[in-house]
C-alpha positions in Angstrom: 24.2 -36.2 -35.7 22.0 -33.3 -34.9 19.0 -33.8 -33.4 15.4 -31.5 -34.9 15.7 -28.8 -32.8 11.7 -28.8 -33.1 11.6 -32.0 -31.8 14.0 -31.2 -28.9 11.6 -27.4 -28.4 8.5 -29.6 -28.0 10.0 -31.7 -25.4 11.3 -28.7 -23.5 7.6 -27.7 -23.5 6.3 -30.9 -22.3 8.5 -30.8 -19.7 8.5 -27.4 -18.8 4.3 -27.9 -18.8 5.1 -30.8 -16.4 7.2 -29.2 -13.5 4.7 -26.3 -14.1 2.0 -27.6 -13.7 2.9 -29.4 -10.7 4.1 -26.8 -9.3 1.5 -24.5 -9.9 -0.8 -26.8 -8.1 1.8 -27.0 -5.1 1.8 -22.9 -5.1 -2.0 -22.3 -5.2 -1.9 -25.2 -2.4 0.4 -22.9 -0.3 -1.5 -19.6 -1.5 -4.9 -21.4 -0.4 -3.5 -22.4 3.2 -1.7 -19.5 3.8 -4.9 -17.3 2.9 -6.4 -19.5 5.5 -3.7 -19.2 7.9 -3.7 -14.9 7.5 -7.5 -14.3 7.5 -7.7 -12.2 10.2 -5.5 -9.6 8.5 -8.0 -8.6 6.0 -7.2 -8.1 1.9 -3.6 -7.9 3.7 -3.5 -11.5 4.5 -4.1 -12.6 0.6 -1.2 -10.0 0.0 1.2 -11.8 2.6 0.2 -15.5 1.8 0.6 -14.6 -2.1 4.0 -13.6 -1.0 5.1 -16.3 0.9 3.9 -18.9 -1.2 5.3 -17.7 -4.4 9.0 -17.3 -2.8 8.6 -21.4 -1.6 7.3 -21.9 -4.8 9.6 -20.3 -7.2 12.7 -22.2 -5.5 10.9 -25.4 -6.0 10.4 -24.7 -9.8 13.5 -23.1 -10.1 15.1 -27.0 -8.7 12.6 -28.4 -11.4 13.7 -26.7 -14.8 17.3 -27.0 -13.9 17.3 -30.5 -13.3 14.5 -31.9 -15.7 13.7 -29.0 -18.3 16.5 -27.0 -19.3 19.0 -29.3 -17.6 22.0 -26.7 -17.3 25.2 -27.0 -15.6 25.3 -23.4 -14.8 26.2 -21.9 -11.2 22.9 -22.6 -9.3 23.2 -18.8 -7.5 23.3 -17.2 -10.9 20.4 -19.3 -11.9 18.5 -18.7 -9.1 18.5 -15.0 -8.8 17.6 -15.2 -12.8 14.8 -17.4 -12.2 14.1 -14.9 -8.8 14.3 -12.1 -11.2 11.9 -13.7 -13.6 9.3 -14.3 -11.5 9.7 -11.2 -9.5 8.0 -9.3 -12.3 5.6 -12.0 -12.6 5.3 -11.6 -8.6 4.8 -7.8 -8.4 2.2 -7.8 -11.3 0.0 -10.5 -9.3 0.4 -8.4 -6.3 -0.4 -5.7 -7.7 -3.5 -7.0 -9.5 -5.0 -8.8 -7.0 -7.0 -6.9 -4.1 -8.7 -4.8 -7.3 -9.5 -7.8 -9.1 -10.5 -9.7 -5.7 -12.8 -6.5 -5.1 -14.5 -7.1 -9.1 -14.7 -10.6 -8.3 -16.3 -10.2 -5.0 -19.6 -9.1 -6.5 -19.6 -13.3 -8.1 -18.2 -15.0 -5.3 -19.0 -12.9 -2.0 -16.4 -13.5 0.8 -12.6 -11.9 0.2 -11.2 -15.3 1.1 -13.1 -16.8 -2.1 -12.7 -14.0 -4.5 -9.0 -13.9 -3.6 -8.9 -17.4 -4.7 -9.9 -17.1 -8.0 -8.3 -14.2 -8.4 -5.3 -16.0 -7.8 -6.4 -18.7 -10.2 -6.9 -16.2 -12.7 -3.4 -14.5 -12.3 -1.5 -17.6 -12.7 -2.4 -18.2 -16.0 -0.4 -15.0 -17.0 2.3 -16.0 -15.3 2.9 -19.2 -17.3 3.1 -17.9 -20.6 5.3 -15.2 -19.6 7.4 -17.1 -17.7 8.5 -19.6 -19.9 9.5 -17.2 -22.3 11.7 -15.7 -19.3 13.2 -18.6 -18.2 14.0 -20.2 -21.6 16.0 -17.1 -23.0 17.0 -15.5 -19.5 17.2 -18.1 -16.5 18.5 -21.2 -18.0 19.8 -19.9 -21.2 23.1 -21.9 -22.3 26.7 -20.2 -22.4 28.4 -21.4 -25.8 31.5 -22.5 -25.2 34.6 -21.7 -27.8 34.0 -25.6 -28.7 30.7 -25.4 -29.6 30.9 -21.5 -31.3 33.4 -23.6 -34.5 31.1 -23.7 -37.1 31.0 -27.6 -38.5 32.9 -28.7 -41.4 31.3 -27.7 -44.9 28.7 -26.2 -42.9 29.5 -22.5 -43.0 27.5 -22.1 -40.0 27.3 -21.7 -36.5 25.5 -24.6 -34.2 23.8 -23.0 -31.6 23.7 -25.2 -28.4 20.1 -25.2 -26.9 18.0 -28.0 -24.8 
């Protein structure tokens, strides 16, 4: 028996809402101490600690939506650089964005160190939306094997495998 594939899409989300969550709170946790750590660099030190924390973060989401939201058996490497390659994107565009959008926040919140954290704050939210859509039909997308690619009996269709 097939499962609703609706059913099964708003678990994924759940899930995927779950590990993400957590782990954005774990990467604006290294973001904010690493900040910390590089003030003395100036508007270069946000730039490194967004850098460092989003590599360390990105591998421990990466473990989290192979194992518990897209569950795939694919080749972790492959995986990985896809995820990489997902968030990369994501990655460039937040450091890109933030020292102008730390400077426009600066007039609301004074010191760089602040502004840069809610400019950071702001940025992730972009990232999620995007980056579900990335990982779902790009990271973790499933292979169909020749088994499941023969269409059912009377059915005159093909059943897509998807988690």
């Amino acid at each position: 028996m097939i499962r609703s594939s609706q059913g099964k899409q708003g678990w994924q989300v759940i899930r995927y809402l779950l590990v993400g969550g957590f782990n954005t709170c774990f990467g604006y946790g290294l973001f904010v101490a690493f900040n910390y750590l590089f003030r003395g660099l100036g508007i270069y030190g946000s730039e490194i600690a967004s850098l460092l924390a989003n590599v360390i973060a990105i591998t421990v989401a990466f473990l989290g939506y192979k194992w518990f939201v897209f569950r795939t058996h694919n080749n972790y490497l492959r995986e990985w650089l896809r995820c990489i390659s997902v968030y990369g994107s994501s990655m460039l565009f937040s450091l890109v964005m933030l020292p102008p959008l730390t400077l426009l926040l600066r007039r609301w919140f004074g010191p760089a160190q602040m502004a840069s954290n809610v400019a950071a704050a702001i940025l992730i939210v972009v990232t999620v939306v995007a980056s579900y859509f990335g990982h779902k039909h790009f990271s973790f997308r499933r292979v169909q094997t020749a088994v499941e690619a023969v269409p059912e009996r009377g059915a005159g269709k093909v059943v897509e495998s998807r988690s």
